[in-house]
N, C-alpha and C positions, 0 to 999 in steps of 0.2 A: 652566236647571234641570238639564239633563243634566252638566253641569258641577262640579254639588254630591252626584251621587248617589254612594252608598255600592257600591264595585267589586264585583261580584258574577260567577258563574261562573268560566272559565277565562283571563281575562285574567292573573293575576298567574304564571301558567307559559309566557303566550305570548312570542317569539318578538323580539326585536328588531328583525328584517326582514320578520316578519308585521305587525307597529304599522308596520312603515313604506312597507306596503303592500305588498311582493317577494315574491315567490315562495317557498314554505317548500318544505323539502324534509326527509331524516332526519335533519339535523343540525339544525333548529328542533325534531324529539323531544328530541335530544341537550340542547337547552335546558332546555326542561320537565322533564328527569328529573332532570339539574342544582338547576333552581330546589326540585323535591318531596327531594330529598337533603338540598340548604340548611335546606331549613325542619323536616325532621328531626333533622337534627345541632342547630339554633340554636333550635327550640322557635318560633321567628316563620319571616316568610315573607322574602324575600330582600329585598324593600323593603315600608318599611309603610305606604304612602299609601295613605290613605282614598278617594282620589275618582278617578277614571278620567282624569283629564286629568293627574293630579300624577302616579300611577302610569306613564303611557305614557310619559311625561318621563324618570321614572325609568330603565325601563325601560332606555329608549332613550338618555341620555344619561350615569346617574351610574353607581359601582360599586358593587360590595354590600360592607357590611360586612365586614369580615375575622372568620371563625370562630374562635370559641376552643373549647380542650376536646378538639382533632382532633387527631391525625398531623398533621404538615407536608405527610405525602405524600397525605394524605386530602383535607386543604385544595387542593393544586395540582389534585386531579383535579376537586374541583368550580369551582374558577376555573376550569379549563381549558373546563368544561360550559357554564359562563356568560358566557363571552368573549362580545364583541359583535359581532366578526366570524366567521362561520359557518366560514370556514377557518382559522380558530385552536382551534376548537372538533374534541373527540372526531369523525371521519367516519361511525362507527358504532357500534351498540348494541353489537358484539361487540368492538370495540376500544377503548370504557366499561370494555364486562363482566372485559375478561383485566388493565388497570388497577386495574379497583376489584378485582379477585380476590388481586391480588398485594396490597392491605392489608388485606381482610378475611378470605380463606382463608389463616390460618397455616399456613410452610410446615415448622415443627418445633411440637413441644407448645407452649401456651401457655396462659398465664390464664381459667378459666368466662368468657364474655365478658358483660359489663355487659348490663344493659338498654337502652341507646342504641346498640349495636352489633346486639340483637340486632332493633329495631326498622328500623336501616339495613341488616340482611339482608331484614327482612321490604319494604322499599318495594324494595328490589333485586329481589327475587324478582319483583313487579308490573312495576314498570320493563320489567326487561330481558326478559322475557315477551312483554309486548307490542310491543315494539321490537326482538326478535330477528325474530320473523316477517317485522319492516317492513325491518331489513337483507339477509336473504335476498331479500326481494321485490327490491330496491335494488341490490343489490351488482353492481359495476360490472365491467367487462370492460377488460382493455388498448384502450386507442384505437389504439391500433400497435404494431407488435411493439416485444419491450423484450429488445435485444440488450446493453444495461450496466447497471452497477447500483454504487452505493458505499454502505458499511454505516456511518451515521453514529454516532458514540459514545454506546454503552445507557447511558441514565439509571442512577445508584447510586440504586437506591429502596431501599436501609436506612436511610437518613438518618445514613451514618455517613461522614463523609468520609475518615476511615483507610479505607474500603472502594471507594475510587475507584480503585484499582490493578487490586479483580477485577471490577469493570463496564470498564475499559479493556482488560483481560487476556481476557475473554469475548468483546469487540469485534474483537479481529485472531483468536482464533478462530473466530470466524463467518464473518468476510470469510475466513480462509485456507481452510474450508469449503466456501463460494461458490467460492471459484477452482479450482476441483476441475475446475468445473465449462465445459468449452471454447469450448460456444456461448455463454459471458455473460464481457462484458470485466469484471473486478470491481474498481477503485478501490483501491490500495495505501493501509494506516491510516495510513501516513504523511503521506498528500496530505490525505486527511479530516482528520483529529485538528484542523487549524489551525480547525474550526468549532465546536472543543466549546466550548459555554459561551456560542456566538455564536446570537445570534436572529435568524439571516437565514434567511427562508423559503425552504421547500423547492425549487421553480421555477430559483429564483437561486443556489442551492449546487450543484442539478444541471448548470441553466448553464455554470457557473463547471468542474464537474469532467467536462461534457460526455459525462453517464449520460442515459439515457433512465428510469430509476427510483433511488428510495432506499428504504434498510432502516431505520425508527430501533423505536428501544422502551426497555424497559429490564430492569433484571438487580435479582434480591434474592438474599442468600443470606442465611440462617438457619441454622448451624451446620454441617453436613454436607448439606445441602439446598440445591436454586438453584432457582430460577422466573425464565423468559425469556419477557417479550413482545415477541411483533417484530409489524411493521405494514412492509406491501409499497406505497407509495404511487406512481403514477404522475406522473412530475415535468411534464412537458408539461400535463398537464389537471390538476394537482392533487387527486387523487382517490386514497382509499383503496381499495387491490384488494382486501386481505389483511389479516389481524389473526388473532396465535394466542397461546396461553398455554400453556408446557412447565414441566412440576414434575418434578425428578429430585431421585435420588441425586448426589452429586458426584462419587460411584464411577461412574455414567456419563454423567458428560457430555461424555463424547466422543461418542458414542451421541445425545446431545441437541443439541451443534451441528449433528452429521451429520443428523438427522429435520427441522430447521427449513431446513439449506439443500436438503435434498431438496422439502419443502413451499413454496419457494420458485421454485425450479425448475419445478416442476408450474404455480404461477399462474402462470408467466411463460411457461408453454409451451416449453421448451427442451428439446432433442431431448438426452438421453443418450446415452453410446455404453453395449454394456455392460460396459467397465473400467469406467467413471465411477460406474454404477449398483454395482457392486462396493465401489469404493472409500467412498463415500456408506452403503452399506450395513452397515460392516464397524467395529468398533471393539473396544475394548480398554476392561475396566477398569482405573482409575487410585485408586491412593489417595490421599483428600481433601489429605493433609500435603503430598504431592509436586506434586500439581498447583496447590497454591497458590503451591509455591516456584516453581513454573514458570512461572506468571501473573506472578509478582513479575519474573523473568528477561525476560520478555517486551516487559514497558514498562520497565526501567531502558534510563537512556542511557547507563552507565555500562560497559563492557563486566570488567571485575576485578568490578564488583558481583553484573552476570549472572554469569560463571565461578561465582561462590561459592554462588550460589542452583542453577542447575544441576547445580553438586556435591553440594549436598547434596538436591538432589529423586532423582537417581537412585541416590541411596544408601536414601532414605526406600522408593523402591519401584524395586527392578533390574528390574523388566519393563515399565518407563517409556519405552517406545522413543520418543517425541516426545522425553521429557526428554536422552535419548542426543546422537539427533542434530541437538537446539538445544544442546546443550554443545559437540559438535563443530565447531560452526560458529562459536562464540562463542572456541574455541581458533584458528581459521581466521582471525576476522577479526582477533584479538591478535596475531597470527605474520606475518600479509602485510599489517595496515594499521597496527599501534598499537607493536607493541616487536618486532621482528625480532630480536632477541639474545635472546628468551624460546626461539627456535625447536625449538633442541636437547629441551630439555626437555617443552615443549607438544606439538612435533609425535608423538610415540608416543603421548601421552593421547590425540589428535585421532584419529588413525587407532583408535587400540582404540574410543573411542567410534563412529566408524560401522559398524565392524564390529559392535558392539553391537546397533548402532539397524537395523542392517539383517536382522539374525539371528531378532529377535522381528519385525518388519515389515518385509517387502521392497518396501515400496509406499511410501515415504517419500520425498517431492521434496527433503527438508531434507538428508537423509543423501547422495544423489547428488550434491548442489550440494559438500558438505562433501568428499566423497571427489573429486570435480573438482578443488578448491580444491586439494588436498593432491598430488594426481598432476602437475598442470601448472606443474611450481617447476623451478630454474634445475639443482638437483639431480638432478632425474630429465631433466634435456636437455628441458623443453618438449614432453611426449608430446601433438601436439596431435590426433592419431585418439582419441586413447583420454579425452581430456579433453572431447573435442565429441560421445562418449558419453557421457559420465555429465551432460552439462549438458542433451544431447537426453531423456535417461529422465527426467531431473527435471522437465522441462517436459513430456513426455507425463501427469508424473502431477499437475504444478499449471500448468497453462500460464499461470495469473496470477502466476508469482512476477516479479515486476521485476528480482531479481537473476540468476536463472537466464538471464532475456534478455538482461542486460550483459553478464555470464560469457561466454555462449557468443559474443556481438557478438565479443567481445575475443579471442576466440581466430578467430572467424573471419575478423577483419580484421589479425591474426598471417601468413595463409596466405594472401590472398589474395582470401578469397571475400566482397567488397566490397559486392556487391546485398544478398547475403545479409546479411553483419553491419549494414550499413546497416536492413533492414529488421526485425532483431532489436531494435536500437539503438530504433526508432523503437515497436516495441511494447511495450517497456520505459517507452518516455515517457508513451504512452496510459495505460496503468496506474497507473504513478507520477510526475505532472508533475514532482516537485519535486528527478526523481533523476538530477543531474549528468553522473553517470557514463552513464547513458545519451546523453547530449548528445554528453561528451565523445568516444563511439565513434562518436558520427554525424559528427561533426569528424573522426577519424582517417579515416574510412570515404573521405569525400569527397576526401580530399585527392589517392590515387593516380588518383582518379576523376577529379580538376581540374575538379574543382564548384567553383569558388572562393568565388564571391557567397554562395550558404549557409551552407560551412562556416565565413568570415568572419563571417556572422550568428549562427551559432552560439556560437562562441568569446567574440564579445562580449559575449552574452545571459550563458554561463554562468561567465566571471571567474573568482578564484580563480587559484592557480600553475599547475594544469597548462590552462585557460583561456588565461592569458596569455602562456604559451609555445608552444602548439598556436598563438595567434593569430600569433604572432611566425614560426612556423616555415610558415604558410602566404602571410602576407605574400611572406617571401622566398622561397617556392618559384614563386609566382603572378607573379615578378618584379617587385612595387613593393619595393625593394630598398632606396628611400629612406625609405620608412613602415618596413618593418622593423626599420634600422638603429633609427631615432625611440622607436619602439616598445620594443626588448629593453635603451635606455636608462632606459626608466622603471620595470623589472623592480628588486625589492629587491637588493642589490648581493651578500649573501649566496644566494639563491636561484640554485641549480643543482643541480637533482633529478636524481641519477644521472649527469650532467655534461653533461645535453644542453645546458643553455645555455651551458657552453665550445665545445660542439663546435659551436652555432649562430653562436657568434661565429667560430670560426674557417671556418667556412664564409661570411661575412659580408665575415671579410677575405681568404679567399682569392679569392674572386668579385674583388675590390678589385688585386688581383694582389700584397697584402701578404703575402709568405711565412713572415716571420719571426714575425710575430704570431699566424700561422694556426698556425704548430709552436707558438709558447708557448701556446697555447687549448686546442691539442688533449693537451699534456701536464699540465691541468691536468684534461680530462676524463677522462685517464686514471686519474687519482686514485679515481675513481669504479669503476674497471673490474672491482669485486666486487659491484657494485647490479645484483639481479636482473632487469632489464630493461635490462641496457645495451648493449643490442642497436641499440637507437635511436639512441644516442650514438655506436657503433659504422659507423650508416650514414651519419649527419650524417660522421664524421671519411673515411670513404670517398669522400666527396663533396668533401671539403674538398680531399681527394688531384686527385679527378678535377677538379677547376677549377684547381690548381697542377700540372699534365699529368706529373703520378707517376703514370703507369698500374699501375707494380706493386704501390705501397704500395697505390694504391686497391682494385684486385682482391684483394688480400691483405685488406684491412679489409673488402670486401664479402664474401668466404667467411667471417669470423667475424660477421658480420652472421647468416648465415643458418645458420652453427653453431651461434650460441648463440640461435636460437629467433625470428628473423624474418625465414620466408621467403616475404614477400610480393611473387609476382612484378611484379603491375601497379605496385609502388613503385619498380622497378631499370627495369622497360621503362618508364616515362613521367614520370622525372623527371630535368628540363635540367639538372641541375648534371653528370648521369652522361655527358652528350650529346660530350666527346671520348674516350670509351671507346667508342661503338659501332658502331667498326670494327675494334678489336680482337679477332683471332680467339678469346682468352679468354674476354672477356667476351661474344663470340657463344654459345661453347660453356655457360656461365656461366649465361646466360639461357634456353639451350635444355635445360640440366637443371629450371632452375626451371619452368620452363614445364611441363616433366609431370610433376611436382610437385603443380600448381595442377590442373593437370587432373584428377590422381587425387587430389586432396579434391574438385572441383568432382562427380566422380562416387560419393561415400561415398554411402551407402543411407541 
């Protein structure tokens, strides 16, 4: 009998792991308000069996109809209510309410709104009333402190897929926000982005980026208008901390990144210093036109695409100092990574741009990295004091930037100071798994060190030309001498960057006790000897000297070694190819310059 009777009370709003007898918690509300939304919008109830045993079935096993008549974005949010699994489902009424706020409170003018919209204000209103109370009562606290965090890619809820550029554009400024901020390691959007689009639960993405928390939500803009909800979720316990909804102007939302990663901060308990509290505090308006082009600049991989969008954002608004010195930097990385024959002409834009950037704000990590970028070239002799200043202020004011930590790795394993760059090297990686050149400095780091087994492991992991020559050139320093040889055999036959892999060869055959072939190597490295960094190449041919027992050619090649910008002592005192040079009163005197050298960086402030 029970079996035929007709479903009566609150079964058709309960619960899929109430029917299945579990534990409810506010995310069984989250259901029910779900289910009363459904049958708002659809005029039925989310399934229509008649009898209590078909119903629980349902319930419990099928899906609901697909709504018609709704937003796409309005559909996801009540799928999202009615999931069958409790944690795929909204964690709370207040992270429903800033959802459903973003498609029912327009965030520019809009249409008298229909009768069925204004009937799903009226069950909102009830809803989220009584379900606000029950997530305040609820809301959950860190299980353990949460010292990382990674901002995973805000949803485009316009439903305009031309509009993925500024949900992607608002997401590295949020994260670049968060990094402000010292006590929290913040995940580089680099390393994130490989999840957008991927439905791998939170737990396993933290895992994977080895955060103790994530930031997701999503982004609408409506003309001159943006609305951000972000949700603070605990990765370990899966649990919602935080949930909030920001409506700005576009004219501040610089102002609107700054208050959500400050709001962020606070749930996460993270101790500000007060620059940090400052910098967090402090913003600029921007005009709507310019910081679009600047969002655009920010996801292109295209660096001539960026140039042309940052030229024209800070022409749309000159008091755009973000827009300054992302131009800068965009002129930086075209001049030292992409067309060095542009340089002439680039490098005076690049310089006026941070002077720019720095003129309207002197708090700008972007601007210091750029003006480093620009001081530490073969032209100004490698100022390496003055370059391990601007890369230290840039990191006082974003200690998350991954590049800022490569940067200075790189200069400090220039000079010498090997812990150190190693340990920069190495928090460049936390940040950014994905970022090479970190690797690579932990490879050079090691090697005056004679960590062999590491940097070996490194070099293999990270492949690539300067990978497979760093591999090659530790081989043969470590003395397996016959892997070496094997090794720089299988190197592309054109590939000699700078001419190190001439001068690795002829270090290879001078070891060999081939003379002849070590001069024709080293004169083909010479070919090279106007490539900014051929300082390297310079020390390999020094080496090549000291194993063909030319003590003066090689002393002669090691002062231009350290002329032209690498004077790294622990690489001349501890590496055996230099080993019949040091008993040479030169190359005593040689080393004992170098040596307080190393000491007065090792004691820079």
């Amino acid at each position: 009998m029970g079996h035929s009777r007709e479903v009566a009370g609150t079964l058709p709003y309960m619960a899929p792991e109430q029917l299945r007898g579990q534990p409810a918690d506010a995310r069984s509300d989250i259901y029910s308000a779900g289910a009363v939304l459904y049958e708002v919008c659809a005029g039925r109830r989310v399934f229509p069996q008649k009898t209590s045993a078909e119903l629980v079935t349902a319930i419990v096993q099928h899906e609901p109809a697909p709504l018609s008549g709704v937003s796409p974005g309005f559909e996801r949010i009540v799928s999202k209510c009615l999931h069958k699994d409790p944690a795929r489902r909204y964690q709370s009424a207040r992270e429903l309410g800033a959802d459903l706020g973003l498609i029912l409170a327009p965030i520019a003018p809009a249409p008298r709104p229909r009768r069925r919209t204004l009937a799903i204000g009226s069950a909102l209103v009830a809803l989220l009333g009584a379900l606000g109370g029950l997530w305040m009562l609820r809301r959950p606290a860190p299980a353990h402190p949460i010292r990382s965090l990674a901002v995973l890619s805000l949803e485009n809820f316009s439903g305009d897929a031309a509009q993925d550029y500024f949900a992607d554009g608002m997401t590295e400024e949020l994260t670049s926000a968060l990094s402000k901020i010292r006590a929290l390691r913040v995940i580089s959007r680099t390393s994130v982005m490989q999840y957008k689009g991927k439905h791998k639960a939170v737990p396993e993405i933290a895992r994977e980026l080895n955060v103790d928390a994530v930031v997701e939500g999503s982004v609408l803009r409506a003309g001159d208008r943006v609305r951000i909800t972000a949700q603070l979720i605990d990765a370990a316990a899966d649990r919602h901390l935080w949930s909030e909804s920001y409506d700005r102007d576009l004219t501040n939302v610089l102002a609107l990144q700054n208050e959500v990663a400050r709001a962020i901060a606070e749930e996460v308990r993270a101790q500000l210093s007060p620059e940090e509290k400052g910098l967090l505090a402090r913003s600029r308006p921007v005009k709507p036109e310019a910081y679009d082009l600047y969002l655009r600049a920010t996801v292109t991989n295209d660096n001539r695409t960026a140039i042309d969008l940052l030229e024209r954002a800070v022409i749309a608004d000159p008091a755009f100092a973000a827009g300054h010195a992302q131009l800068a930097q965009a002129y930086c990385h075209r001049i030292f990574g992409i067309a060095p024959q542009e340089q002439k002409e680039l490098e005076p834009k690049a310089w006026s741009e941070v002077e720019k950037a720095l003129a309207i704000d002197p708090d700008l990590a972007d601007a210091y990295i750029a003006r480093g970028d620009l001081l530490w070239t073969p032209a100004n002799h490698f100022p390496h004091e003055k370059a391990i200043r601007e890369y230290r202020r840039a990191l006082a004011l974003n200690p998350n930037s991954d590049e800022a930590h490569v940067l200075l790795a790189t200069v400090y394993n220039h000079v010498g100071l090997l812990e150190e760059s190693l340990d920069q090297a190495e928090r460049a990686a936390a940040i950014n798994p994905g970022n090479q050149g970190a690797r690579f400095q932990m490879a050079l780091a090691l090697i005056p060190m004679q960590r062999w087994d590491r940097a070996l492991q490194i070099t293999a992991d990270v492949g690539g030309p300067f990978g497979q020559i760093t591999h090659v050139a530790i081989l043969e320093n470590s003395g397996k001498e016959a892997e070496a040889r094997a090794e720089i055999g299988k190197l592309p036959p054109n590939l000699d960057i700078g001419g190190v892999v001439s001068a690795l060869r002829a270090v290879q055959y001078a070891a060999a006790g081939q003379e002849a072939k070590a001069e024709e190597k080293i004169q083909v490295a010479l070919r090279y000897k106007d490539y900014g960094h051929f300082h390297h190449s310079a020390f390999l041919i020094a080496s090549a000297y000291a194993l063909l027992h030319k003590p003066d050619r090689a002393i002669e090649w090691l002062e231009q070694t350290v002329e032209t910008g690498y004077p790294c002592y622990q690489a001349f005192a501890t590496n055996r190819h230099l080993d019949s040079l040091r008993q040479d009163p030169r190359f005593v005197a040689f080393l004992g310059r170098l040596k307080q050298q190393w000491e007065h960086y090792k004691a820079l402030p």
